[in-house]
VMD Tcl script that draws the C-alpha trace (Angstrom):
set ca {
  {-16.29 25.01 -9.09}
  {-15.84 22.20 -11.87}
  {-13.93 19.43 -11.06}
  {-11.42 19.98 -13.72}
  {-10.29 23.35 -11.72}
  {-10.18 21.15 -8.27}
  {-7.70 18.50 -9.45}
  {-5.02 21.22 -8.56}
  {-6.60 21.90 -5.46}
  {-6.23 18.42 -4.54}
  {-2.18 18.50 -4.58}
  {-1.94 22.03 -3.45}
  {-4.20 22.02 -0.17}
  {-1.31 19.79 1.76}
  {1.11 21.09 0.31}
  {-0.02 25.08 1.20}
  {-1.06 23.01 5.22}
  {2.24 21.96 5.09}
  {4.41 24.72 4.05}
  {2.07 27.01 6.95}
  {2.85 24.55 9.37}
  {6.47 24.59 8.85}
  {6.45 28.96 8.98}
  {3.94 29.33 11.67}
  {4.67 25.97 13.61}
  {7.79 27.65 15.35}
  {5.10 29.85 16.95}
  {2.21 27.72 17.15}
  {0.99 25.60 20.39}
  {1.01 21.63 19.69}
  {-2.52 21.96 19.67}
  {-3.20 24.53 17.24}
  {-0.78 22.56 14.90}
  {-2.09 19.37 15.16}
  {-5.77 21.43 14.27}
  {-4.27 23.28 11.32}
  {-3.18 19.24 9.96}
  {-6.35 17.80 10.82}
  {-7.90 20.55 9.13}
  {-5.78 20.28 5.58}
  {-6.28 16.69 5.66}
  {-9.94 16.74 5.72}
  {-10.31 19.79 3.25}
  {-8.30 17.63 0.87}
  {-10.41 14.61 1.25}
  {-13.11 16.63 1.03}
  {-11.90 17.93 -2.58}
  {-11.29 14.28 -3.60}
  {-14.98 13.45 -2.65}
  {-16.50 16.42 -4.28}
  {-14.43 15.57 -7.57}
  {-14.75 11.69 -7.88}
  {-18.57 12.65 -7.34}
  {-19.46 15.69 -9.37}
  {-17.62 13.33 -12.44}
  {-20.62 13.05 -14.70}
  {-20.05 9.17 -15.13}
  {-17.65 7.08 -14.16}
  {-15.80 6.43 -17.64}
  {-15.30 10.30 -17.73}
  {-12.30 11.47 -17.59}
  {-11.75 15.18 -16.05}
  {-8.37 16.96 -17.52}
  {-6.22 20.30 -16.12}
  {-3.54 21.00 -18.25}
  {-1.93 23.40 -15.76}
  {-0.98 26.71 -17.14}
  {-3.38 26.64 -19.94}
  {-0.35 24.47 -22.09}
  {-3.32 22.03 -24.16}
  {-1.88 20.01 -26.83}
  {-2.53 20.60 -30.49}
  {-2.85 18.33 -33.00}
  {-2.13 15.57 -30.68}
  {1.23 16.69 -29.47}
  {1.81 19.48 -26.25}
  {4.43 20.11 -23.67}
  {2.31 20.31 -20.87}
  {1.55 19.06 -17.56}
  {-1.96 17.46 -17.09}
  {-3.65 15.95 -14.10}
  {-6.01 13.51 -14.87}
  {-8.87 12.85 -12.96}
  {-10.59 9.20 -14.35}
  {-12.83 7.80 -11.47}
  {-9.99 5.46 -10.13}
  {-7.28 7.90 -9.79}
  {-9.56 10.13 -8.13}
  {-11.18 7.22 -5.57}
  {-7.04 6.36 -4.68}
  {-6.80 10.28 -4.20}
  {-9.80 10.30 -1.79}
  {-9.00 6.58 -0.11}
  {-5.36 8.38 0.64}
  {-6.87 11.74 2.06}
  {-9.26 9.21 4.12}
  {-6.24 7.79 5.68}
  {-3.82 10.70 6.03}
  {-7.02 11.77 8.22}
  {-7.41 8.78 10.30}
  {-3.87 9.34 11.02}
  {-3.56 12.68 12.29}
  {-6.59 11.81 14.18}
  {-5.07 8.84 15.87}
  {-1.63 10.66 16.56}
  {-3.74 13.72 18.43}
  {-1.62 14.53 21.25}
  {0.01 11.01 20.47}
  {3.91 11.44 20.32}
  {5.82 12.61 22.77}
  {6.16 16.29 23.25}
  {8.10 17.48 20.26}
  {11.27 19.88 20.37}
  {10.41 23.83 21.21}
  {9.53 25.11 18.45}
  {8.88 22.16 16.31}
  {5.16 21.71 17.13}
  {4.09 21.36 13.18}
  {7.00 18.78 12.06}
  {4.79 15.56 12.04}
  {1.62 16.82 10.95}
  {3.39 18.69 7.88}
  {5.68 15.87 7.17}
  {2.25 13.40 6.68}
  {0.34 16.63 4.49}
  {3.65 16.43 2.45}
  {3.53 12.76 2.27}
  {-0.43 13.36 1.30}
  {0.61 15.62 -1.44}
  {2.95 13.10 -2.81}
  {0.64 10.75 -3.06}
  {-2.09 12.35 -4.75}
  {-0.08 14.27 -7.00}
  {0.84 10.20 -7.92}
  {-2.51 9.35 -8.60}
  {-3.14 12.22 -10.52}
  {-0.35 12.73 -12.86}
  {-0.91 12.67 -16.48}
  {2.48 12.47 -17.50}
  {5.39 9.95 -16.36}
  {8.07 12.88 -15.45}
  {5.84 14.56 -12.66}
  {4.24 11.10 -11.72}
  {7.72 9.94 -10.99}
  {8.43 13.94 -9.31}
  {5.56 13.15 -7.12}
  {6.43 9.54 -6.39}
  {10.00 10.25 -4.98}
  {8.07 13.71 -2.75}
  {5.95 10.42 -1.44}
  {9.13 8.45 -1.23}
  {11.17 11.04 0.96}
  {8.77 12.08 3.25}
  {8.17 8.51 4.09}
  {11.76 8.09 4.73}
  {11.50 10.58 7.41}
  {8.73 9.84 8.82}
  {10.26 6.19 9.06}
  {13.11 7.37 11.15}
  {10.69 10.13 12.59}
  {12.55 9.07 15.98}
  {16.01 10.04 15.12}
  {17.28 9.46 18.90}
  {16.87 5.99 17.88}
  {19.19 3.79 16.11}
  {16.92 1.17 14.78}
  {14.96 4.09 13.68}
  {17.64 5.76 11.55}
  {19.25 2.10 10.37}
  {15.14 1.08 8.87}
  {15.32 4.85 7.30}
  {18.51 4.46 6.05}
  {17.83 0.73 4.24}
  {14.57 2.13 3.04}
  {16.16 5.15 1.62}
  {18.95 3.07 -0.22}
  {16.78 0.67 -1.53}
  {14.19 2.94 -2.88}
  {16.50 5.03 -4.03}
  {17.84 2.62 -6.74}
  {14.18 2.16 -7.94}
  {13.87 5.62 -8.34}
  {17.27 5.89 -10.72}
  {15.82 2.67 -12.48}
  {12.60 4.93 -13.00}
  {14.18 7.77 -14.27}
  {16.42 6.10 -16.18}
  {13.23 4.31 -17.78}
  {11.73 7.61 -18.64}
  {14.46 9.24 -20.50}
  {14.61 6.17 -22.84}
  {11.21 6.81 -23.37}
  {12.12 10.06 -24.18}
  {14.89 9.37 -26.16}
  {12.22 6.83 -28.54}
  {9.22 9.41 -28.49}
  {10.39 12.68 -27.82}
  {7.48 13.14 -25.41}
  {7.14 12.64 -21.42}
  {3.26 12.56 -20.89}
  {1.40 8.81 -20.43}
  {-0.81 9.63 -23.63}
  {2.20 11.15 -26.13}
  {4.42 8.13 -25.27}
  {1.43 5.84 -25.54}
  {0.35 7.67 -28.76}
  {3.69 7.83 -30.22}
  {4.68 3.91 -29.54}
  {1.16 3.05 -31.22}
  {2.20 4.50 -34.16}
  {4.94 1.80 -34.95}
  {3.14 -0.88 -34.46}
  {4.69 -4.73 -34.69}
  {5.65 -5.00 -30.92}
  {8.64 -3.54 -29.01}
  {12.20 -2.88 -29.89}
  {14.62 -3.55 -27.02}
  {15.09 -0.06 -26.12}
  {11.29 -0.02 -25.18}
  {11.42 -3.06 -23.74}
  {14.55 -2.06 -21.01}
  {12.03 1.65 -20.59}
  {9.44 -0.58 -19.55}
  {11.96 -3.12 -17.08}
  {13.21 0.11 -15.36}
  {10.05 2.19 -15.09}
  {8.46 -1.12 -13.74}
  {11.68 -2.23 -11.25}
  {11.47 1.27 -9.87}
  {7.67 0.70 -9.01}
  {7.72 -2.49 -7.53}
  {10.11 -1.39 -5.13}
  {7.51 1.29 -3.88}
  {5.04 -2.11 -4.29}
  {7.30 -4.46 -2.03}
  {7.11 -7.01 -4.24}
  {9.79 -9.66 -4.35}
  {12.65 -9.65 -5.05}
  {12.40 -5.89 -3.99}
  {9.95 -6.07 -1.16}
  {13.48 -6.02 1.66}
  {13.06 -2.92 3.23}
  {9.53 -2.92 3.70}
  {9.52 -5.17 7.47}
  {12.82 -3.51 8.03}
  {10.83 0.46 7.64}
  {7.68 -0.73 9.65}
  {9.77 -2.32 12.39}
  {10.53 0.89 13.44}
  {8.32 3.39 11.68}
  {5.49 5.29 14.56}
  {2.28 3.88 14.39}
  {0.13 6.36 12.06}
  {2.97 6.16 9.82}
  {2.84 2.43 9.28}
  {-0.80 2.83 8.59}
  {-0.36 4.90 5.87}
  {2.41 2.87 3.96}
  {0.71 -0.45 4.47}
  {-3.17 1.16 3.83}
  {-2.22 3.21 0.68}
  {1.80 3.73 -0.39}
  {2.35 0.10 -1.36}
  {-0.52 -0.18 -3.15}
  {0.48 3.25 -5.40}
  {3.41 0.92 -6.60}
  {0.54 -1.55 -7.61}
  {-1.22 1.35 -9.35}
  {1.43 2.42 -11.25}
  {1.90 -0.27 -12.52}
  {-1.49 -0.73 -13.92}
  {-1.13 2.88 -15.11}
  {1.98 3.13 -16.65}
  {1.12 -0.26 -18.83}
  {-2.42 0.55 -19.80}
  {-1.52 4.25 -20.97}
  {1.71 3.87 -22.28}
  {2.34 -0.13 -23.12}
  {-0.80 -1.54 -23.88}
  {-1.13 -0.52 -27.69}
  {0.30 -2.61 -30.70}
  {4.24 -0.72 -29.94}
  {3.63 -1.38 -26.28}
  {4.84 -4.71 -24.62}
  {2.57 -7.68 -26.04}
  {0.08 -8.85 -23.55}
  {1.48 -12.43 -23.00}
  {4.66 -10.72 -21.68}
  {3.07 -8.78 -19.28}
  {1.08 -11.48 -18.29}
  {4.01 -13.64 -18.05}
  {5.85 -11.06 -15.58}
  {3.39 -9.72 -13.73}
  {1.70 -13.60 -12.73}
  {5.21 -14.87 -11.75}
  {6.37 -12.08 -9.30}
  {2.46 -12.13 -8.06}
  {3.04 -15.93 -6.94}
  {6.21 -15.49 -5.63}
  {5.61 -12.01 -3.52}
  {2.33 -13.94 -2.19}
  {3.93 -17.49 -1.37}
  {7.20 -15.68 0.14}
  {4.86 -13.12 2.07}
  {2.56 -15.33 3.28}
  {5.42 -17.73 4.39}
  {7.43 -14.68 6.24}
  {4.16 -13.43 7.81}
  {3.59 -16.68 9.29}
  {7.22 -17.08 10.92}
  {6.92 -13.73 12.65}
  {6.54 -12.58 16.98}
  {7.02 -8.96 15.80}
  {3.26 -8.34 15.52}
  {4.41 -5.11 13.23}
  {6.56 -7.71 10.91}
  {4.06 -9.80 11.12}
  {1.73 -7.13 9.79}
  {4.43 -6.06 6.91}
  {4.74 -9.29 5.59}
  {1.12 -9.60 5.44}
  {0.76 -6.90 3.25}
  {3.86 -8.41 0.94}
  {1.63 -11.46 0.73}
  {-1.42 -9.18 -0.42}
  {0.45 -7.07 -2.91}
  {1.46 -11.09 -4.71}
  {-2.47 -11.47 -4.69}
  {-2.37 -7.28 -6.36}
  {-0.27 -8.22 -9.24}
  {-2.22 -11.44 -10.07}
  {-4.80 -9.79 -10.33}
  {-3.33 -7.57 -12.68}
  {-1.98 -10.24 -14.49}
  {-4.84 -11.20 -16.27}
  {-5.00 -7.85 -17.85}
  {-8.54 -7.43 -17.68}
  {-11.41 -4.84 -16.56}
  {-12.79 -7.45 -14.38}
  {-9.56 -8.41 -12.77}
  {-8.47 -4.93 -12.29}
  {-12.26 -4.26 -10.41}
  {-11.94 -7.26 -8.36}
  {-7.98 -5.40 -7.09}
  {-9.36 -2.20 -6.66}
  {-11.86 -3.70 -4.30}
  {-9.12 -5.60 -2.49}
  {-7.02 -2.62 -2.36}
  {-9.84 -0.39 -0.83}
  {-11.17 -2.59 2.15}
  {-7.33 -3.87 2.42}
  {-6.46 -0.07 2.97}
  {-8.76 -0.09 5.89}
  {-8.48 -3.40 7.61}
  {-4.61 -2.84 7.43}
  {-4.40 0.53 9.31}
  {-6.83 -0.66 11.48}
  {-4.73 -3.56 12.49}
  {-1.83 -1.32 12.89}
  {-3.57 0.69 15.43}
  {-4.49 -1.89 17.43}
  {-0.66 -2.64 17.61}
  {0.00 0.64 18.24}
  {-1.92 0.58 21.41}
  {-0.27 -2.57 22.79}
  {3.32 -0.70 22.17}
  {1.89 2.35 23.78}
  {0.49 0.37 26.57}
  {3.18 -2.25 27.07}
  {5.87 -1.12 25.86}
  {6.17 -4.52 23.54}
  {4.87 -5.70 20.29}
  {6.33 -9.57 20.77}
  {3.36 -12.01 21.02}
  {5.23 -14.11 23.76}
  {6.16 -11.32 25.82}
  {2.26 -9.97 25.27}
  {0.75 -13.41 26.10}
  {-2.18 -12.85 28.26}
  {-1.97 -9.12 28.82}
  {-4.30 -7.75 26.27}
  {-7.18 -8.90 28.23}
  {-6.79 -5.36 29.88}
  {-7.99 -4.09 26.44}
  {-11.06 -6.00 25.71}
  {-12.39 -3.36 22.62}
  {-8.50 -3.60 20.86}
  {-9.17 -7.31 21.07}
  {-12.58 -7.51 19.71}
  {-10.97 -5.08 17.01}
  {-7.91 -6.80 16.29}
  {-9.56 -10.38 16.08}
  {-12.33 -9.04 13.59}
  {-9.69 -7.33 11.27}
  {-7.86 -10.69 11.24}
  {-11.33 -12.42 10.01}
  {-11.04 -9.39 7.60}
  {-8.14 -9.90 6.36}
  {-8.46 -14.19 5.73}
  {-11.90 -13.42 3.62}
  {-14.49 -13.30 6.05}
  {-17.59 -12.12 4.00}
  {-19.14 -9.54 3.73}
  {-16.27 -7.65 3.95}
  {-14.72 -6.05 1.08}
  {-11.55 -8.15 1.10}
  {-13.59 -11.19 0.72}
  {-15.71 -9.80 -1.96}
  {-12.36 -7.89 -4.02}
  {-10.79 -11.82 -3.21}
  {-13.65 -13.73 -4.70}
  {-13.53 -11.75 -7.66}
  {-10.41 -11.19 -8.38}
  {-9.72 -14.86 -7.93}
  {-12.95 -15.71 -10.26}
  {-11.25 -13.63 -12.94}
  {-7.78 -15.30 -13.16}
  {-9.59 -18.35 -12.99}
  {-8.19 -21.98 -12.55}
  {-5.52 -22.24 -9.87}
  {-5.38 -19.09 -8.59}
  {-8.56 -19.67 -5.87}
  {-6.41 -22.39 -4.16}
  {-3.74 -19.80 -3.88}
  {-5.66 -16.78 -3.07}
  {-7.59 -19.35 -0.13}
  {-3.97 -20.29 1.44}
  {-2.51 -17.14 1.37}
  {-5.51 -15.21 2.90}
  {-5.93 -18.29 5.23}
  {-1.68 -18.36 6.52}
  {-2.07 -14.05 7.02}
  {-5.07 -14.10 8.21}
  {-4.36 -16.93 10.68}
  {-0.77 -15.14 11.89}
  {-2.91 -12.36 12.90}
  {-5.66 -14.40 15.06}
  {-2.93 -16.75 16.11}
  {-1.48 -13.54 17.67}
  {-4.94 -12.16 18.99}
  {-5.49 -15.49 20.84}
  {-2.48 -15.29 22.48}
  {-2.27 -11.73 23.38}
  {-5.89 -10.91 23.97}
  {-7.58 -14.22 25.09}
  {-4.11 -16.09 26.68}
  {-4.35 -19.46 24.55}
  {-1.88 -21.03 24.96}
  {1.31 -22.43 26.86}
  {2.28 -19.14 29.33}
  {5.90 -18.56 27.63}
  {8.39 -19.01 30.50}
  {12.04 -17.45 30.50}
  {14.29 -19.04 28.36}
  {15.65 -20.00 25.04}
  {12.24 -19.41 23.50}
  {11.75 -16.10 25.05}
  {15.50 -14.97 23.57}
  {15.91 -13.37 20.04}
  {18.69 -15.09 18.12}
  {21.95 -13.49 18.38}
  {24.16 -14.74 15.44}
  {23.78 -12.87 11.69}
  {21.64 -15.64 10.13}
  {18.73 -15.28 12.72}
  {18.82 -11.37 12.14}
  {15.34 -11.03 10.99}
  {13.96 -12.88 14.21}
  {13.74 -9.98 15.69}
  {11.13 -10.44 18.66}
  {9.64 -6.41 19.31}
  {9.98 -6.93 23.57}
  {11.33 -3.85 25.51}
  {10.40 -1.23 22.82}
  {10.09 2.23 23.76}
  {6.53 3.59 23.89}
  {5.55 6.42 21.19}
  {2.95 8.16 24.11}
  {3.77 11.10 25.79}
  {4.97 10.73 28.70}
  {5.66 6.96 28.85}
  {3.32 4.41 28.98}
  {-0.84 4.65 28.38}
  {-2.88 3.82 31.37}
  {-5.70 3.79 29.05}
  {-6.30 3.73 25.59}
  {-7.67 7.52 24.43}
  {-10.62 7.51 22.64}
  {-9.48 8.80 19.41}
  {-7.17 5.85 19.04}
  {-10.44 3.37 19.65}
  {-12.84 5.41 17.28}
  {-9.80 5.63 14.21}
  {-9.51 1.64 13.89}
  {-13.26 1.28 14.50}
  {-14.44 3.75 11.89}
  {-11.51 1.87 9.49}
  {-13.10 -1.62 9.87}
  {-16.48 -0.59 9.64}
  {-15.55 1.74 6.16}
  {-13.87 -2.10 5.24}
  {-17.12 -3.60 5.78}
  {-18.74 -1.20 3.98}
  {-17.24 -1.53 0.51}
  {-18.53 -5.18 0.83}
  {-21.95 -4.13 1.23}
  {-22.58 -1.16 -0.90}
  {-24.14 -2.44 -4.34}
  {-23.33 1.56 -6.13}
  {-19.81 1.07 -5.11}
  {-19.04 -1.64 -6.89}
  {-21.20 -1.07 -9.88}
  {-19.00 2.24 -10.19}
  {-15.54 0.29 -9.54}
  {-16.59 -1.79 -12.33}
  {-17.82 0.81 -15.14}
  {-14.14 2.81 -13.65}
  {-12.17 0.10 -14.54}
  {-13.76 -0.51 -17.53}
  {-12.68 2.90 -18.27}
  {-9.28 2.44 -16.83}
  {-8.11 -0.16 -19.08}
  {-10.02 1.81 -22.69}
  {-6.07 2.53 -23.96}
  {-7.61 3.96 -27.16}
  {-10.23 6.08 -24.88}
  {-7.75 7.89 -22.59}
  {-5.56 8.91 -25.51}
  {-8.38 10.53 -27.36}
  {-9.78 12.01 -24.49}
  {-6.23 13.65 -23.55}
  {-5.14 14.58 -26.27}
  {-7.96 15.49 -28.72}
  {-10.54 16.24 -25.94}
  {-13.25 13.14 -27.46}
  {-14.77 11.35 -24.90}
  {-15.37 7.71 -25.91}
  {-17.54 5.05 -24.27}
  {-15.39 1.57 -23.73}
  {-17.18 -2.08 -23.48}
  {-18.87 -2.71 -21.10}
  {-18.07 -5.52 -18.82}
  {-20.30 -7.03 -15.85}
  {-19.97 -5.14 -12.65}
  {-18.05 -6.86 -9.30}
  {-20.90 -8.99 -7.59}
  {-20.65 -11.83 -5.16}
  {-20.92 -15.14 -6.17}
  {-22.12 -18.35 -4.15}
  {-18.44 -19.88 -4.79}
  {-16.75 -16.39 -3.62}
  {-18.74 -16.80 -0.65}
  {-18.01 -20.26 0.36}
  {-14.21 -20.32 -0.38}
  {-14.31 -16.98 1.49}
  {-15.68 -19.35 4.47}
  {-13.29 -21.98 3.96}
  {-10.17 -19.32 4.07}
  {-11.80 -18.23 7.05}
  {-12.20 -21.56 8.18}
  {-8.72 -23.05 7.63}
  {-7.47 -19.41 8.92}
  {-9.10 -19.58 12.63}
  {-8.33 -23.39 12.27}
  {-4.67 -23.23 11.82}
  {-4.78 -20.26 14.50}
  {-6.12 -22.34 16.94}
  {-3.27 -25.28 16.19}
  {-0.39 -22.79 16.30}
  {-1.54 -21.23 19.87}
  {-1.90 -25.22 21.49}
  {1.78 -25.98 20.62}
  {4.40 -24.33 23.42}
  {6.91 -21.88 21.51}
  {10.43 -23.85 20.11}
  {13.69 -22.75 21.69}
  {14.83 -22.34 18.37}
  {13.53 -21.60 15.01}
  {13.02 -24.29 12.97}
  {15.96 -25.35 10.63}
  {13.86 -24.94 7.52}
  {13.87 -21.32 7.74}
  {17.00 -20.78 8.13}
  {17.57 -19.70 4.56}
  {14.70 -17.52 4.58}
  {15.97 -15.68 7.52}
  {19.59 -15.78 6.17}
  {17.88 -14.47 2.99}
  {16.23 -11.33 5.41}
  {19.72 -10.45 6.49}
  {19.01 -6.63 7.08}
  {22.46 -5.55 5.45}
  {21.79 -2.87 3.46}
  {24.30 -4.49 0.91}
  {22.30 -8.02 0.38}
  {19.46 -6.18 -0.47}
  {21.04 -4.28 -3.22}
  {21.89 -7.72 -4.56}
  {18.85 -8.33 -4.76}
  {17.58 -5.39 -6.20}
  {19.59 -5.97 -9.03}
  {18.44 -9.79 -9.49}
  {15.03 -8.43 -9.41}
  {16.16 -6.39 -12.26}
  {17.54 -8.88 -14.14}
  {14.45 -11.52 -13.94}
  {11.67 -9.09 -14.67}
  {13.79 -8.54 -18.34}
  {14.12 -11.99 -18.46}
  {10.19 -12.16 -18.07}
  {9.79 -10.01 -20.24}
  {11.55 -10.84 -22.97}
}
mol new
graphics top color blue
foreach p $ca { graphics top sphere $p radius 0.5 }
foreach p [lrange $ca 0 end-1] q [lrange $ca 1 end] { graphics top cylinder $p $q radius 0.2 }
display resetview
């Protein structure tokens, strides 16, 4: 089979597993279901492999205009997946994931309703769908189609638990605020209709390159709204809100799959929408991109990193770690290069792993001790030696510890914006990667003051200490109750993660590839003549990701400073009270649905101010 005809296959398999599961799930034992998933999962991931690998080079670019609807003379009505070496690798890195996932949640939950056996496995191959479908999309109407399927499954899953409150309240914010970037979205792409008459990435970009001389404002508010709407999905501030809110409460294998691979799709889109559609001489100018893109980067990292450091809720903790990351995402983008996209898709694809790995590990300490507050935890995890060994390493992961592949996407992505950006990159990978061996050493090795009962055992009860939520007396997501030992399959899924992590930083073809893709990736001329007029074209050629003796030794002193300040933080006894200073950052993570609207709209308002 070509890979042209499997780039359907790709978004039908999950979506076929999924509507099976929901028919025959009614009749199906909990086993057979969770097989049938398992199964779809892998035979998707197993089509993304075949097709990123049978593509002849990795600057070609495999088309499927489905229904046999090619364009002629440059202009056509319709709907093409595209399957260009990175959209294909973010297909297969989200397959990977959906199938650590299901593998981790075998027999996880608790026993679902009669009759109800397939409802989580076909809710994630849905979610799957969604997002491959995303990465695959040729034009902006069905990207954005597939984008909110991604965006409502994972508001289910979110408040999968619907006996819960806090599960249907996170849901709920999610849904509201994701929502409005969804009506920014479409209202982007019907003024991008109403300029060019056309809805796929290469007719808009085509059309808008014909009248060159920059952007009117009508183009200009397209590209505000289609962006708004994906930073939301990105968690990127002033939008990033309901993002610790969702994985507060979201199960386990959920929160793997929205930190490893749906925030990052916002990220993507991004890249994709502006290098198809807005890179040409009608597109936005390059210096206003720039402009944007660098000052919400700075801000989501600083905030993030800030907010992830502040946090007991090891899955908050974990949230605003990846808010931090996606700051360090968009700088990279920023510089609007091949070599700064390579050095994010690097980041993005080790980040994917050591961030579901992580997640696991918490999973197990819920599942086991029915907390995930590092006070409450203090000391306990020593019954879990292998979760320690597995959280501590993805913390060194996740501050820059080389040779993993965050260290090596860090060091290069940081080498390409140049200048300022490797003291930023160093502090922010140093404060996330700290919070999360400051919490190991407490929970796994019992550094540390033993908290004692009291004030700084207490979550805050008045509105401004609302986000200070602490994670102690949570319910367990285990069948029946508590684990009295960790199952194997929920050992071997973060191991397998961490070691894929370590991987991408090791792997010379990898990143040769990731470099000649992105190359490819940011060829706006290329991809318009090889959509619409079939002509494959070769782009410059840039130098390939490598390490570098600086990437390595400020990947060291991240590390350093990271296991450093970890060690500081667990030697000082817990404060009664949160310090005064962040008091307006927790007023400013109020979790009412209403502030975060307001800020939705600010966010709004300063990306057009950016860009303009």
């Amino acid at each position: 089979m070509s890979v042209d005809r499997t780039l359907p296959l790709i978004v039908a398999a999950p979506l076929f597993g999924a509507a099976l599961l929901v028919g025959a799930g009614r009749r199906l034992p909990r086993s057979a279901a969770e097989v049938l998933g398992c199964l779809f999962g892998a035979g998707t991931a197993a089509l993304a492999l075949y097709a990123s690998a049978g593509t002849p080079s990795s600057t070609a670019r495999p088309l499927e205009w489905l229904g046999g609807w090619r364009p002629h003379g440059g202009a056509g009505v319709g709907i093409v997946l595209v399957g260009d070496r990175v959209g294909l690798g973010l297909a297969t890195l989200v397959s990977l994931l959906v199938v650590a996932a299901l593998a981790y949640a075998w027999r996880y939950f608790d026993e679902p309703p009669r009759r109800h056996a397939g409802s989580f496995p076909a809710l994630v191959l849905l979610f799957q769908a969604g997002m491959c479908g995303f990465a695959l999309a040729g034009d902006l109407f069905n990207a954005f189609v597939f984008f909110e399927l991604m965006g409502v499954v994972a508001y289910a899953l979110t408040g999968y638990r619907v006996e819960e409150a806090r599960a249907v309240q996170g849901a709920l914010v999610f849904g509201v605020v994701n929502s409005l970037g969804a009506y920014t979205t479409l209202l982007g792409v019907g003024l991008l209709y109403a300029r060019t008459g056309e809805l796929g990435l290469a007719q808009i970009g085509s059309a808008l390159d014909a009248h060159p001389g920059g952007p009117d404002a009508l183009v200009v508010a397209a590209f505000v709204l289609v962006a708004a709407g994906l930073l939301v999905k990105a968690a990127a501030v002033p939008f990033h809100f309901w993002l610790a809110d969702a994985h507060a409460v979201a199960p386990t294998p959920v929160c793997m799959l929205m930190s490893g691979v749906m925030v990052e799709l916002g990220v993507y889109g991004i890249a994709r929408v502006y290098w198809t559609v807005f890179a040409g001489p009608g597109g936005i100018p390059a210096p206003d991109a720039h402009r944007a893109l660098l000052t919400l980067g700075v801000l989501t990292a600083v905030l993030g990193a800030v907010m992830c450091g502040l946090q007991r809720h090891l899955k908050r903790l974990l949230a605003y770690s990846t808010v931090a990351h996606t700051g360090l995402f968009l700088i990279g983008l920023a510089v609007l290069t091949p070599e700064g996209l390579g050095g994010v898709a690097l980041y993005v694809l080790a980040h994917a792993g050591v961030k579901a790995a992580l997640f696991a590990c918490v999973g197990i300490l819920l599942d086991r001790f029915g907390s995930v507050d590092e006070p409450e935890l203090h000391g306990r995890g020593r019954q879990l030696p292998w979760v320690g060994v597995l959280f501590g390493t993805g913390g060194l992961a996740l501050a820059g510890l080389p040779p993993f592949g965050t260290a090596l996407g860090k060091a290069v992505t940081e080498e390409a914006v140049g200048g300022w950006a490797t003291a930023l990159f160093v502090v922010v990978s140093a404060v996330t990667g700290g919070a999360v061996l400051r919490a190991g050493a407490r929970v796994f090795l019992g550094l540390g003051p033993v908290p004692e009962g009291g004030a700084a055992s207490r979550p805050a009860d008045d509105d401004a200490d609302a986000e200070e939520t602490t994670g102690k007396a949570e319910e367990p997501e285990t069948r029946g109750g508590r684990l009295s030992r960790a199952p194997v399959s929920m050992l071997a899924v973060p191991t397998a993660l961490l070691a894929g992590a370590l991987a991408v930083g090791l792997v010379p073809g990898l990143r040769t590839g990731i470099g000649r893709a992105a190359d490819a990736f940011t060829d706006h001329a290329g991809y318009l003549a090889a959509v619409l007029y079939g002509r494959a074209t070769e782009p410059a050629a840039t130098p390939p990701p490598h390490w570098t003796t600086a990437g390595v030794l400020w990947g060291l002193v991240a590390t350093a400073l990271a296991v450093g300040g970890a060690l500081l933080a667990v030697r000082r006894p817990l404060a009664a009270e949160p310090a005064r200073w962040t008091t307006p950052l927790r007023r400013l993570h109020s979790g009412h649905v209403g502030d975060y609207v307001a800020w939705f709209l600010a966010g709004v308002t300063l990306l057009g101010v950016l860009i303009v």
